[in-house]
C-alpha angles and dihedrals in degrees: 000000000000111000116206103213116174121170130170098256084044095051096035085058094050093051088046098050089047083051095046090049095041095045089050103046084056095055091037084062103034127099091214098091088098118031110190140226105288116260114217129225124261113254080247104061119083133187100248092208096047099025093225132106113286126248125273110271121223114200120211137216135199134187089281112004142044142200121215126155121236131207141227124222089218113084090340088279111181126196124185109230116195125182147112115308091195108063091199135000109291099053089074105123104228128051077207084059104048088051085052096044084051096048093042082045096062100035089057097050081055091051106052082041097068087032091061084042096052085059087068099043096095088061100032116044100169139020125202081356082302115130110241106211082055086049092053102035084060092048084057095055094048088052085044081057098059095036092061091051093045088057099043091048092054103069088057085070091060082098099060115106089246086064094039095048084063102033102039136240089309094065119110139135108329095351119102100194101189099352123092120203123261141228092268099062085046091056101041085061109051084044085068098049087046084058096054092047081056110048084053096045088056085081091061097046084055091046084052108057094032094054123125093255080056101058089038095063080045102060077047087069103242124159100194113042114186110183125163 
């Protein structure tokens, strides 16, 4: 017979582990990890609602993508284009950046995939006699594990001409030159403390819904067990 059990630090690790996965699919995907040195408006373009010249315009680049903005030749129109730059694997531009796309890949599969499973945990508590919530809080340290190398291996592409056509001349491994870091490299890590976090507070999820008061609402025969 399937329990529902839900408790606060159960409930509190499965939100957690759907945020980590979710945070760091979207930086994962963004083109904000870099963003370059700013590029100034011709004498010629003028904003059409101020009248004045427009701001300078920085373009960004990600591990696989990339935003500038391009302009039109008819009233100095300007539109902002993002995509990917590399139309398949190998046109990463760093050596450095494909190992880290593989590495962030493959943390982040981990990652939805104990995300999906934690949805289930207040349902399923074990598999193969196996607590679930221990299975999965390993699963997050190991995806902890490539995240971490994934984003120690990215700033050694800096010196790729990708990065330097952004950043300027200065630009080479770990150092930016004229380039800041973006929202995306931000993320990404605090995506990978937040998995940590996870992967630890995954003891306590399991504490939590095999505790005595637990057990105790179970011999009641109670099917759905709410305990803060």
């Amino acid at each position: 017979m399937c329990h529902v059990i839900v408790t606060c630090r159960s409930m509190l690790w499965t939100l957690l582990s759907i945020v980590v996965a979710f945070a760091e699919l979207i930086a994962f995907m963004s083109a904000d990890w870099l963003i370059g040195k700013a590029k100034p408006s011709s004498s010629e373009e003028v904003d059409n609602r101020t009248g004045g010249s427009q701001e300078p315009y920085r373009p960004t680049l990600g591990i696989y993508g990339r935003c500038t903005r391009i302009s039109h030749m008819q009233f100095s129109k300007r539109d902002t284009l993002c995509g990917p730059y590399a139309e398949n694997f190998s046109e990463i531009a760093s050596g450095f950046w494909q190992a880290t796309a593989i590495f962030l890949a493959m943390g982040i599969m981990i990652l939805c995939t104990v995300a999906f499973v934690s949805v289930f945990t207040m349902c399923v508590q074990s598999i193969m006699k196996k607590s679930i919530f221990n299975v999965c809080g390993l699963l997050q340290g190991i995806a902890g594990l490539f995240l971490i190398l994934g984003l120690i291996l990215y700033p050694a592409g800096w010196g790729c001409q990708k990065a330097i056509s952004y950043c300027g001349p200065y630009a080479s491994a770990y150092k930016l030159g004229d380039c800041s870091l973006g929202w995306a490299f931000y993320t990404a890590i605090g995506g990978t403390v937040l998995t940590f976090i996870c992967a630890v507070f995954s003891a306590q999820a399991e504490i939590a819904t095999s505790s005595d008061k637990v057990q105790e609402e179970i011999e009641e025969g109670k099917n759905l067990i709410c305990l803060l």
